[in-house]
BAKOLMI-340601 format. One line per 4 residues: number of its first residue (from 1); their letters; for each residue y negated, z, x negated of N, C-alpha, C. Coordinates in nm, 2 decimals. Example, Ala and Ser with C-alpha at 12.3 -4.5 7.8 and 13.67 -1.06 7.14 Angstrom:
# BAKOLMI-340601
1	as	0.57/0.78/-1.32/0.45/0.78/-1.23/0.33/0.78/-1.32 ~ 0.22/0.71/-1.28/0.11/0.71/-1.37/0.00/0.79/-1.29
END
This chain:
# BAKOLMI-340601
1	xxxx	17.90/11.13/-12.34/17.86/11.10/-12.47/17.97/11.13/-12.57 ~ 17.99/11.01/-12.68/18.11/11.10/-12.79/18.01/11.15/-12.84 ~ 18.11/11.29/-12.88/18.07/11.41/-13.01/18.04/11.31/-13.14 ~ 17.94/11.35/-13.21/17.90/11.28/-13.32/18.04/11.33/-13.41
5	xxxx	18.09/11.44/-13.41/18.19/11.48/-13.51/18.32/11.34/-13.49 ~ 18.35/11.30/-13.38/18.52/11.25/-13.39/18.46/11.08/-13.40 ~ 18.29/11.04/-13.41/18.24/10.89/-13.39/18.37/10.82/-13.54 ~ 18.44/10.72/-13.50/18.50/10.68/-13.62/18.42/10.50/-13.67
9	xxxx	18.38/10.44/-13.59/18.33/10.33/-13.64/18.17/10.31/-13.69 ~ 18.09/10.44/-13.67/18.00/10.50/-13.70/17.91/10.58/-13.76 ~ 17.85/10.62/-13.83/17.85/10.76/-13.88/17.66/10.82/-13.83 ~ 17.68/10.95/-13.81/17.55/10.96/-13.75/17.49/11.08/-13.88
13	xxxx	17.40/11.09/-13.87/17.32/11.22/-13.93/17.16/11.22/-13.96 ~ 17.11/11.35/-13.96/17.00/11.36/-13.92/16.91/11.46/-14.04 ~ 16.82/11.45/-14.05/16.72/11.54/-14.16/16.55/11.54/-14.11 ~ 16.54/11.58/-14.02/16.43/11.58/-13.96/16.32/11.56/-14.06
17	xxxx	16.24/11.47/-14.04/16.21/11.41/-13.90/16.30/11.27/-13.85 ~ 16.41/11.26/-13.97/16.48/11.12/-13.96/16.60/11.11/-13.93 ~ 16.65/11.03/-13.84/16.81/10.98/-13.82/16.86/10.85/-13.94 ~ 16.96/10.87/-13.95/17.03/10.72/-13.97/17.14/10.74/-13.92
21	xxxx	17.14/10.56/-13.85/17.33/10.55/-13.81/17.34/10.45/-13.87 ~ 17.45/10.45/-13.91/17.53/10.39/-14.07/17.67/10.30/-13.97 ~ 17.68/10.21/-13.93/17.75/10.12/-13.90/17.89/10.11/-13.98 ~ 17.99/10.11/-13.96/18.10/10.18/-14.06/18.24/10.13/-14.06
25	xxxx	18.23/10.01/-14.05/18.39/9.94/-14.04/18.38/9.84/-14.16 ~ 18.37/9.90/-14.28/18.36/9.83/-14.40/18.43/9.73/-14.44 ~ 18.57/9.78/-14.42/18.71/9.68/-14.43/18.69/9.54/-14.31 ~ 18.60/9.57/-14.21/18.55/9.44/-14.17/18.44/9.41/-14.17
29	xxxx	18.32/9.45/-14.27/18.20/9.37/-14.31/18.13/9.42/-14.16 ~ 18.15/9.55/-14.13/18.06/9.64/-13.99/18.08/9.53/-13.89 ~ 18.17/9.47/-13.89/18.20/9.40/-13.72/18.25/9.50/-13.63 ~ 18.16/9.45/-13.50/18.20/9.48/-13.38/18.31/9.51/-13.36
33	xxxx	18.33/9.63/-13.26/18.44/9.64/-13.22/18.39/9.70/-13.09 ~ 18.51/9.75/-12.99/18.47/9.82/-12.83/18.39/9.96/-12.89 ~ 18.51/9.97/-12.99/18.46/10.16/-13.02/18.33/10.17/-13.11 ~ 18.29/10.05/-13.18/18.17/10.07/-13.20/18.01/10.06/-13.12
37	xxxx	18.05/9.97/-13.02/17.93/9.95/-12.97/17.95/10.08/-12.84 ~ 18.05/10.14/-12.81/17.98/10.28/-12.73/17.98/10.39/-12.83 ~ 17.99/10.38/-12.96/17.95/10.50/-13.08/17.77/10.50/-13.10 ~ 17.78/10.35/-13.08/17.66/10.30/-13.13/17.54/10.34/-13.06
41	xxxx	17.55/10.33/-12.89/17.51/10.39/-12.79/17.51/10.54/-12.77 ~ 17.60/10.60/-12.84/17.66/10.77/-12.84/17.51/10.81/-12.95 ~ 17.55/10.75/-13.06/17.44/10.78/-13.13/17.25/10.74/-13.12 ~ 17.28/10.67/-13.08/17.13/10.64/-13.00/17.08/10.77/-12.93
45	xxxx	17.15/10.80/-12.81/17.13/10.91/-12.72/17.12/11.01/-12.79 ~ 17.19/11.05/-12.91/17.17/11.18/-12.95/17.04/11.21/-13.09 ~ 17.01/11.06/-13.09/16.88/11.07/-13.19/16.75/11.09/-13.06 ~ 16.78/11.03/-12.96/16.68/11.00/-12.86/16.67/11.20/-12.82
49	xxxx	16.78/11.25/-12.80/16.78/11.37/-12.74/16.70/11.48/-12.85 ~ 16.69/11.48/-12.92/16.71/11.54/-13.09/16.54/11.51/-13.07 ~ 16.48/11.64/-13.03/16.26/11.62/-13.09/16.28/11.64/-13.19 ~ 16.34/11.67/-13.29/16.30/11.69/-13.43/16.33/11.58/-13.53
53	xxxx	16.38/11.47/-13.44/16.42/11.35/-13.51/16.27/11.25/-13.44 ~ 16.20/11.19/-13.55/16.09/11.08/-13.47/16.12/10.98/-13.50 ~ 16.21/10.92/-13.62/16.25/10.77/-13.65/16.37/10.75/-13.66 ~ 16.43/10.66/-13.69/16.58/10.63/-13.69/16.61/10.53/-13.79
57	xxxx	16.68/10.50/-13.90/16.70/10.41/-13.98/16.87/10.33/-13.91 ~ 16.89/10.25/-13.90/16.99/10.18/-13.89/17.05/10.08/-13.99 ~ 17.16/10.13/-14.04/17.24/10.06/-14.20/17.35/10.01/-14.19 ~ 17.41/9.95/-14.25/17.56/9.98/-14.25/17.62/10.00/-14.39
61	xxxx	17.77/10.05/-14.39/17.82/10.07/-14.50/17.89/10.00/-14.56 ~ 17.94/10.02/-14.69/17.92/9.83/-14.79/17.87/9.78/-14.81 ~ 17.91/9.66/-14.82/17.83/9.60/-14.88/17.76/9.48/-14.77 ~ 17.80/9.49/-14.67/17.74/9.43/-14.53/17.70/9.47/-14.41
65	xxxx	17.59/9.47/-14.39/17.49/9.50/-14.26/17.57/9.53/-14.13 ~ 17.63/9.41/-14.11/17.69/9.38/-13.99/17.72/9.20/-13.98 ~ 17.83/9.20/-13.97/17.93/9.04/-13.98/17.92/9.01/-13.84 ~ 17.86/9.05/-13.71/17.89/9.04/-13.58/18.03/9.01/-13.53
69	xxxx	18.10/8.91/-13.51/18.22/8.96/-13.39/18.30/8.94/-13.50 ~ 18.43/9.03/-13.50/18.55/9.02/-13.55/18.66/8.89/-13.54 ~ 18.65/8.85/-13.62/18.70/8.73/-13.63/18.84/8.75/-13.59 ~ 18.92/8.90/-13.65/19.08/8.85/-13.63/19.09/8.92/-13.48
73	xxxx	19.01/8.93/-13.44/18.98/8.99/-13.26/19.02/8.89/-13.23 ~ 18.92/8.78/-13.26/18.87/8.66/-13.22/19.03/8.57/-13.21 ~ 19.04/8.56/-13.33/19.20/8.49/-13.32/19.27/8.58/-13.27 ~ 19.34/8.65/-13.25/19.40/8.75/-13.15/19.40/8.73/-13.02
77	xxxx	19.31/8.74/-12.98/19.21/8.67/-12.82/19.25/8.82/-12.80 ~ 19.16/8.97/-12.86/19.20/9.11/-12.79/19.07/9.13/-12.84 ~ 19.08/9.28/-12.76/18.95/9.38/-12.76/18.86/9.27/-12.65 ~ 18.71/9.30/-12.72/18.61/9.20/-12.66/18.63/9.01/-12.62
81	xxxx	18.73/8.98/-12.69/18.74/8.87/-12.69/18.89/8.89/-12.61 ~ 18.95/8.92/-12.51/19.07/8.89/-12.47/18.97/8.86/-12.30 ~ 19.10/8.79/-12.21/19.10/8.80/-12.03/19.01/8.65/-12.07 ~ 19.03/8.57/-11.94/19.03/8.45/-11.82/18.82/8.52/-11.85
85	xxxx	18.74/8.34/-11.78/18.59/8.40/-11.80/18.54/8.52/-11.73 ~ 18.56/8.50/-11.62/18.55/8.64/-11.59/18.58/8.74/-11.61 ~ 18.68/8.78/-11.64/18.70/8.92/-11.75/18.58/8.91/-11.83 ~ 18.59/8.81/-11.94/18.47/8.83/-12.07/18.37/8.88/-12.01
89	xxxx	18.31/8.77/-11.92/18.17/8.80/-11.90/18.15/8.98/-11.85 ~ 18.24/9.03/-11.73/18.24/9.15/-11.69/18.25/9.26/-11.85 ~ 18.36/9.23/-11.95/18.38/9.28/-12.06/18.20/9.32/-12.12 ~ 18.13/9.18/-12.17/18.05/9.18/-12.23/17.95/9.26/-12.15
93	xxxx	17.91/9.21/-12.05/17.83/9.29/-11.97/17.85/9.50/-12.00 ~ 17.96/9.51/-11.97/18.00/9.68/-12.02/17.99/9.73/-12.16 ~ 18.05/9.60/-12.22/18.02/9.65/-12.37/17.93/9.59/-12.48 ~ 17.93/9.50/-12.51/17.89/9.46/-12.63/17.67/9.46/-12.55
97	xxxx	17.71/9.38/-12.46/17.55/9.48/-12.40/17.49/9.56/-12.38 ~ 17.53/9.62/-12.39/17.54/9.82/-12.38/17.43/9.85/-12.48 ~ 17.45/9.78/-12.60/17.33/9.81/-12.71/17.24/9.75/-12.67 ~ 17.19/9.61/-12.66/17.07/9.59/-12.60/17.00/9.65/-12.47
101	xxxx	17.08/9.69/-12.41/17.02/9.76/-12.29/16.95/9.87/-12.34 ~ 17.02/9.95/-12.41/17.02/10.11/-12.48/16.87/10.12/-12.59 ~ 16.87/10.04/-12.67/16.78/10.01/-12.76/16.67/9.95/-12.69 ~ 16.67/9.87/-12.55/16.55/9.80/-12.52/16.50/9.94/-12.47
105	xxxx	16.52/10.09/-12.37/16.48/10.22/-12.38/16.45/10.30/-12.47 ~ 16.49/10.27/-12.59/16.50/10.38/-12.68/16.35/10.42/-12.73 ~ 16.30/10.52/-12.70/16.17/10.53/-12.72/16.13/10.56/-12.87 ~ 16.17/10.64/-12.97/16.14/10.61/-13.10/16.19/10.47/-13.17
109	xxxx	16.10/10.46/-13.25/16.10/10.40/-13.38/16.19/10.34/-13.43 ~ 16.29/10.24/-13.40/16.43/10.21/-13.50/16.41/10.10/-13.60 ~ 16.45/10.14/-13.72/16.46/10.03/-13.86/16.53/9.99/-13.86 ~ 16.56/9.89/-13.91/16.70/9.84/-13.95/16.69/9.77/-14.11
113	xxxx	16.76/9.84/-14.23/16.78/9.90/-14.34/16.89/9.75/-14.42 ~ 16.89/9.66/-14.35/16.96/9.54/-14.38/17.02/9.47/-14.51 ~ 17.09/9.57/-14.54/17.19/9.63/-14.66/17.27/9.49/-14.74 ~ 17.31/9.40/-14.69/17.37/9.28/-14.70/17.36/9.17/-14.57
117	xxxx	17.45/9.07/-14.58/17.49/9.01/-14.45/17.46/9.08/-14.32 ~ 17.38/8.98/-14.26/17.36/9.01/-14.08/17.39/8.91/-14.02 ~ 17.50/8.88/-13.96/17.55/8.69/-13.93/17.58/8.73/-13.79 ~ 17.56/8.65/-13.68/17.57/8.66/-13.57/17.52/8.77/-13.55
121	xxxx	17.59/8.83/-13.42/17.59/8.91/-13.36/17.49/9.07/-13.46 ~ 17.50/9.06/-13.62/17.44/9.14/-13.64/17.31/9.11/-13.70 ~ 17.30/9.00/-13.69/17.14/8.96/-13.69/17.09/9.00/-13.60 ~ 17.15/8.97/-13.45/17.09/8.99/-13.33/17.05/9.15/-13.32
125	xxxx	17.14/9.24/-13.37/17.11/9.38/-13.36/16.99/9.42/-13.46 ~ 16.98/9.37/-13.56/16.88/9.35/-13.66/16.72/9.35/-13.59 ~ 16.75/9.23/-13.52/16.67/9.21/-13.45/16.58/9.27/-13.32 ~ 16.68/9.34/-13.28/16.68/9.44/-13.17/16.58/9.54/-13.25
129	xxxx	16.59/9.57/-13.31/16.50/9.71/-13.40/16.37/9.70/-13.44 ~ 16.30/9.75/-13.40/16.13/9.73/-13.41/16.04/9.68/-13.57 ~ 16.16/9.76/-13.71/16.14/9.64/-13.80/16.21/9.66/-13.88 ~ 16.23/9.55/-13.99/16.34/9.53/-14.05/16.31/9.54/-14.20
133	xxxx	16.37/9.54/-14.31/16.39/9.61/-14.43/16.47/9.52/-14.46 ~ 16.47/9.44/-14.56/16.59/9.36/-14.63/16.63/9.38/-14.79 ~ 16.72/9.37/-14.83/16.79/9.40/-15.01/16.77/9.24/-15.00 ~ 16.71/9.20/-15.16/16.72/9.09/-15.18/16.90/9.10/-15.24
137	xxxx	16.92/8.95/-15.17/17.03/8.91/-15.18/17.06/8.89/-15.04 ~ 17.06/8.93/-14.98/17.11/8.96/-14.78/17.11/8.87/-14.76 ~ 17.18/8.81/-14.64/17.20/8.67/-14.57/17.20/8.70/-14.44 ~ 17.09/8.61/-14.39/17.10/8.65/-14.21/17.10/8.50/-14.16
141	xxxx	17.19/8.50/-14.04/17.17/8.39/-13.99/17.25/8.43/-13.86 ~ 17.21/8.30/-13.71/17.27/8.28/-13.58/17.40/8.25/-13.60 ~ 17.49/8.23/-13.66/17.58/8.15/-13.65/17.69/8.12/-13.54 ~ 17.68/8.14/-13.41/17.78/8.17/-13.30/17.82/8.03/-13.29
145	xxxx	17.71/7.94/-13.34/17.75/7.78/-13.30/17.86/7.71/-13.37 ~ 17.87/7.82/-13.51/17.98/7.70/-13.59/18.10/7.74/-13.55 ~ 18.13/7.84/-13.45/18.25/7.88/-13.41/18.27/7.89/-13.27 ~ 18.17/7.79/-13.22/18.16/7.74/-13.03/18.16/7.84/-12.98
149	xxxx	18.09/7.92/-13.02/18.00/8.06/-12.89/17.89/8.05/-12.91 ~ 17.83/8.10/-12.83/17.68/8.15/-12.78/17.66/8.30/-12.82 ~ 17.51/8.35/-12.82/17.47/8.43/-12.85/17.51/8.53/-12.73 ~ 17.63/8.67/-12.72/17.65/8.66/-12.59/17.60/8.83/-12.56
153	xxxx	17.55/8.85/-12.71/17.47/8.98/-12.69/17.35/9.00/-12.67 ~ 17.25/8.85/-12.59/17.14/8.81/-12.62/17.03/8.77/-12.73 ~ 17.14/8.70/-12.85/17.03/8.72/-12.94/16.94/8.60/-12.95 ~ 16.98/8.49/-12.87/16.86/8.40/-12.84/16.74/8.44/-12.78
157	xxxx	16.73/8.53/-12.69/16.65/8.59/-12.68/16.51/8.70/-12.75 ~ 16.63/8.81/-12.89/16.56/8.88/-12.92/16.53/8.76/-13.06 ~ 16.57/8.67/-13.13/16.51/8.61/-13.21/16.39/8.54/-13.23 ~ 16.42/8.47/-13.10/16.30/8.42/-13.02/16.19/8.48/-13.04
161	xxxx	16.15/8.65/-12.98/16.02/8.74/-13.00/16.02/8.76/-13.13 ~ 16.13/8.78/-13.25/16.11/8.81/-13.34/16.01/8.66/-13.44 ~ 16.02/8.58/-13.45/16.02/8.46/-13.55/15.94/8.35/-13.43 ~ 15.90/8.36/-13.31/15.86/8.24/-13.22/16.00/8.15/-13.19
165	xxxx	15.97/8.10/-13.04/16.05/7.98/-13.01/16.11/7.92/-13.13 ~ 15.98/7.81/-13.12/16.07/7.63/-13.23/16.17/7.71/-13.36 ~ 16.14/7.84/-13.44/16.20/7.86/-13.51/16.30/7.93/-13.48 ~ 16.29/8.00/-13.37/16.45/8.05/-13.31/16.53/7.96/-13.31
169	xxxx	16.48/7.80/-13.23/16.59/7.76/-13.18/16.60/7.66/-13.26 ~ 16.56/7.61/-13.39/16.61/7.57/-13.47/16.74/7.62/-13.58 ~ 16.71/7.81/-13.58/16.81/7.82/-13.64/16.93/7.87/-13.52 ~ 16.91/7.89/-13.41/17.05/7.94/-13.29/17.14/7.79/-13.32
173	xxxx	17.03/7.65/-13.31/17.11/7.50/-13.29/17.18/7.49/-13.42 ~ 17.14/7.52/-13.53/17.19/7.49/-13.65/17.30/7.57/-13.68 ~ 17.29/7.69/-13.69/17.37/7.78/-13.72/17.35/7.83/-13.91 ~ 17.23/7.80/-13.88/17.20/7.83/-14.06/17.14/7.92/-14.13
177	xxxx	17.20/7.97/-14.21/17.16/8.08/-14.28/17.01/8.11/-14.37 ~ 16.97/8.20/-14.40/16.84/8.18/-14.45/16.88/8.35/-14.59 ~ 16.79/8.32/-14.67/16.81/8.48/-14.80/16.70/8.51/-14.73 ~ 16.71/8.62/-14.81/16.58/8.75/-14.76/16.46/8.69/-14.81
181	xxxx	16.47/8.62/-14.91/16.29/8.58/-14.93/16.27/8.44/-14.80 ~ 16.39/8.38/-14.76/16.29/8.32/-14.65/16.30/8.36/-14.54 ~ 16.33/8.47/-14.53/16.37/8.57/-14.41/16.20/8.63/-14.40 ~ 16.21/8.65/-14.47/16.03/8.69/-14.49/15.96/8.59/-14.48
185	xxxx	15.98/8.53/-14.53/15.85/8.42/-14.54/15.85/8.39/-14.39 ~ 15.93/8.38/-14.28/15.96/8.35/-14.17/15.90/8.44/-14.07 ~ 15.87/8.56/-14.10/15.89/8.66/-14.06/16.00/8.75/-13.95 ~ 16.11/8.67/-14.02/16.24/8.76/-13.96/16.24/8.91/-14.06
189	xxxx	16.21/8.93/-14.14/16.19/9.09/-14.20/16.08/9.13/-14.27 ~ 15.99/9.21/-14.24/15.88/9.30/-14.28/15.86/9.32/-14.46 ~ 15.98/9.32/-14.49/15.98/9.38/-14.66/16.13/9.35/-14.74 ~ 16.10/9.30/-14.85/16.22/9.26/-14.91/16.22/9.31/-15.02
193	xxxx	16.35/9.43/-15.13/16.35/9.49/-15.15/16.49/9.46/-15.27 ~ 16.47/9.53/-15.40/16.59/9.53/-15.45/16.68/9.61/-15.37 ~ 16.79/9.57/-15.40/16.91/9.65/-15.31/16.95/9.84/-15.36 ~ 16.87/9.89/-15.47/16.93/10.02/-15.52/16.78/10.06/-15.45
197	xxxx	16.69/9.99/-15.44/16.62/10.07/-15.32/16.53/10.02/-15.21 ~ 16.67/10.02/-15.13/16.67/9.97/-15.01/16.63/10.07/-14.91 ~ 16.72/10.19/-14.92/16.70/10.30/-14.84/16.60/10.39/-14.84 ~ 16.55/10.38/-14.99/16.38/10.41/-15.05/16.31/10.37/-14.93
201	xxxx	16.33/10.23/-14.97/16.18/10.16/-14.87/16.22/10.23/-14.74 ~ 16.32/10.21/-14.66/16.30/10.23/-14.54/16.26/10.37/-14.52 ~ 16.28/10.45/-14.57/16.29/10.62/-14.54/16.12/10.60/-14.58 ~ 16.10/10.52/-14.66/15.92/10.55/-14.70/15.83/10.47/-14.60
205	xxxx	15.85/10.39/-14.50/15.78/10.37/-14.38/15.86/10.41/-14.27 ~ 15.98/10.50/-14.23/16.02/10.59/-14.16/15.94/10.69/-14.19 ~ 15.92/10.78/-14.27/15.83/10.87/-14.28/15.68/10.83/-14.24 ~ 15.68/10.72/-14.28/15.49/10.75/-14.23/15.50/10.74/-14.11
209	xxxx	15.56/10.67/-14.01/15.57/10.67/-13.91/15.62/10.82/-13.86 ~ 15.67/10.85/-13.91/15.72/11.00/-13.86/15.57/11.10/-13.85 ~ 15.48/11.08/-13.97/15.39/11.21/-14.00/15.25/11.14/-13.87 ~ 15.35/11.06/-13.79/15.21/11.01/-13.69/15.25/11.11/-13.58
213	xxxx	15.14/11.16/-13.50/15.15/11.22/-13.36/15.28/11.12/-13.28 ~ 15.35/11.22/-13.22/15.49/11.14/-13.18/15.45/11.07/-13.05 ~ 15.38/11.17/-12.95/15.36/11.10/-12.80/15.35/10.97/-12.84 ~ 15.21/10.95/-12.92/15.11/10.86/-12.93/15.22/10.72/-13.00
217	xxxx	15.30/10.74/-13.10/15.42/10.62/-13.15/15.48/10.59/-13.03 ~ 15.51/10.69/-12.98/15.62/10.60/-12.85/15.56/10.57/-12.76 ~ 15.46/10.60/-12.70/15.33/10.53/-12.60/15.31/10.39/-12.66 ~ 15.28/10.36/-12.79/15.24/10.26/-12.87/15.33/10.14/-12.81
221	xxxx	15.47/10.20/-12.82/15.60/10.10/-12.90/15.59/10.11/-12.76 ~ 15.61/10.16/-12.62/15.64/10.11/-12.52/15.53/10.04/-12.50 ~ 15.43/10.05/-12.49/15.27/9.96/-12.46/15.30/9.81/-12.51 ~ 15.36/9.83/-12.66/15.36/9.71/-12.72/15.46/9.61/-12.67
225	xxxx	15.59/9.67/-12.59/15.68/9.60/-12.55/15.69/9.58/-12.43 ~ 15.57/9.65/-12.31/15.57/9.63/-12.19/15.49/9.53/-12.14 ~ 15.34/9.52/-12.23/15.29/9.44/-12.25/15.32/9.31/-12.30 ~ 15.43/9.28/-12.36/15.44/9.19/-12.46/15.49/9.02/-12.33
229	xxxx	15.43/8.91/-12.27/15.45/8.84/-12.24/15.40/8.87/-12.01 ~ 15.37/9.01/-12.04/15.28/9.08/-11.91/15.15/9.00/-11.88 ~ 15.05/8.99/-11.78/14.95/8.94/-11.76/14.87/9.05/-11.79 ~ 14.71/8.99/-11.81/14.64/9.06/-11.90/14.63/9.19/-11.78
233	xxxx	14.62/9.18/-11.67/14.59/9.32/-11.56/14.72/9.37/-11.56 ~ 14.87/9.37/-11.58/14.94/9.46/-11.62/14.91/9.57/-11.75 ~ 14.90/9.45/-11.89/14.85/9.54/-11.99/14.74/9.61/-12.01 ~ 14.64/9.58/-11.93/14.53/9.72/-11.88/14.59/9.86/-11.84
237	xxxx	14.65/9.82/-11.75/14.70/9.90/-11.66/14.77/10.00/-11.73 ~ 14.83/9.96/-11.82/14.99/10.05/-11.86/14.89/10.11/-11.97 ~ 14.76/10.04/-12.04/14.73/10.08/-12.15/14.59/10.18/-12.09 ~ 14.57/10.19/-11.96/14.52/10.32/-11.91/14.55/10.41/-11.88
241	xxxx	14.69/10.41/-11.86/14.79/10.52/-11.83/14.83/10.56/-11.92 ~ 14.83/10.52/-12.02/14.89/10.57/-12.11/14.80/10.63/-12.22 ~ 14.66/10.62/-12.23/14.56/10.66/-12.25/14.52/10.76/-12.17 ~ 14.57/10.75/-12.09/14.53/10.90/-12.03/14.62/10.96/-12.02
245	xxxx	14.73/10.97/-12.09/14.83/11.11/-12.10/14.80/11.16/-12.25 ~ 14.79/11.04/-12.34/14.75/11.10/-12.45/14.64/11.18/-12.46 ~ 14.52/11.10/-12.41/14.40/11.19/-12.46/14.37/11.32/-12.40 ~ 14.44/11.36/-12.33/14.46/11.55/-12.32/14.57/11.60/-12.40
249	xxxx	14.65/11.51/-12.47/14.77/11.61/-12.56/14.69/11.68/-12.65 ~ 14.77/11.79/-12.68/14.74/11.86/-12.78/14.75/11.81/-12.94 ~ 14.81/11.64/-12.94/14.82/11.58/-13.12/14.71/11.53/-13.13 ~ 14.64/11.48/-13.01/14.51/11.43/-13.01/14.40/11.52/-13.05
253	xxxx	14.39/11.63/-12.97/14.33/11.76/-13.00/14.35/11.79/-13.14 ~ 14.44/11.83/-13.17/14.45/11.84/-13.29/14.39/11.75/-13.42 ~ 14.44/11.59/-13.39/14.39/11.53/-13.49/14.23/11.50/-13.50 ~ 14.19/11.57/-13.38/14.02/11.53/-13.38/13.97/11.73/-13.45
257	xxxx	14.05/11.77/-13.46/14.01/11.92/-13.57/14.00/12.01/-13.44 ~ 14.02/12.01/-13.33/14.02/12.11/-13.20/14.13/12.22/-13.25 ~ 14.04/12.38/-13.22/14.13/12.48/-13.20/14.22/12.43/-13.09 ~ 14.34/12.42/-13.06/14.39/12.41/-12.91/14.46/12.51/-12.86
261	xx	14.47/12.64/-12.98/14.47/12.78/-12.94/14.38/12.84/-12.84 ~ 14.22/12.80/-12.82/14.15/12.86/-12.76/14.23/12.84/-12.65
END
């Protein structure tokens, strides 16, 4: 795992009950890079490791979210975008997937705090996050089409569950951009928000989520995602098991007024 101290494309910190990781390659509008998506992962694991952290805000700094892939990579043909297809695909597979993998485990809570621009690849991460927060003004959109790539960090996929099909794939084919008020109206983001308080909002439904019994949120959020496209006798299943770890915890106990000292 990197030390949170030497993360450079990243920034991590924490105030219990809350994390934020702040995405941090400003001078490129929070594009991707190799060193960010295993910072990105570095810092996941150590909010994940961290009980005194329950939620996680995800931002970036500047004045944009996340630009997804680096363009002068891109023309360069280096980093993630260099090597013959097989290289890439092997490349992509180790890195730039690394986050969807990481976050599809990640048992707390992640926001994503959607500061400006989320185009490509950082919409897709946007997406990845259980919910989203927008500054009016923000621009989100698929765009990998107007520059003959594909979504190659899977964001056809996580758009899809976010927004339904027909509307995924009208905007993956298009390549078209949408503001935060039709971002909402769409339901690609939960809440739209002047931008001086942006971080307000999110820290103020991070917190409620935080002041909930913890088991019981991340039981939820796995339930909700294990289930999600499962047959109805799987989602029994998982939602008996998981009802039965809770209801002998001691948050349950507690929230029903039990000494659990006796």
């Amino acid at each position: 795992m990197a030390a949170m101290a030497t993360l450079t494309h990243v920034r991590y910190s924490s105030a219990a009950p809350l994390a934020t990781i702040t995405l941090d390659r400003p001078e490129a509008r929070n594009a991707y890079s190799d060193e960010m998506c295993t910072q990105l992962v570095a810092a996941l694991d150590e909010a994940e490791a961290d009980d005194e952290v329950r939620c996680v805000i995800l931002t970036g700094a500047g004045k944009a979210f996340h630009a997804g892939g680096d363009i002068k990579a891109m023309r360069a043909r280096e980093g993630m975008f260099a090597g013959d297809p097989g290289e890439l695909r092997g490349r992509y597979k180790r890195g730039i997937q690394a986050v969807p993998r990481r976050i599809a485990e990640f048992e707390k809570p992640l926001i994503a705090a959607i500061n400006g621009p989320a185009i490509g690849a950082g919409l897709d991460l946007a997406c990845m996050c259980d919910l989203r927060v927008a500054a009016r003004g923000a621009k989100l959109g698929s765009t990998f089409v107007r520059v003959g790539l594909v979504p190659g960090d899977g964001g056809a996929y996580f758009l899809a569950r976010v927004v339904g099909f027909p509307r995924a794939l009208e905007l993956v084919l298009t390549g078209r951009v949408v503001d935060a008020d039709e971002a909402l109206g769409m339901g690609l983001v939960h809440e739209v928000v002047e931008p001086e308080a942006l971080m307000h909002a999110a820290c103020a439904r991070a917190e409620a989520i935080a002041a909930l019994p913890p088991l019981a949120v991340q039981l939820t959020k796995r339930a909700a995602y294990r289930s999600w496209g499962a047959d109805m006798s799987t989602a029994l299943e998982l939602a008996a098991s998981y009802q039965g770890i809770v209801q002998n915890h001691e948050d349950h106990l507690r929230a029903l007024g039990v000494d659990v000292a006796k």
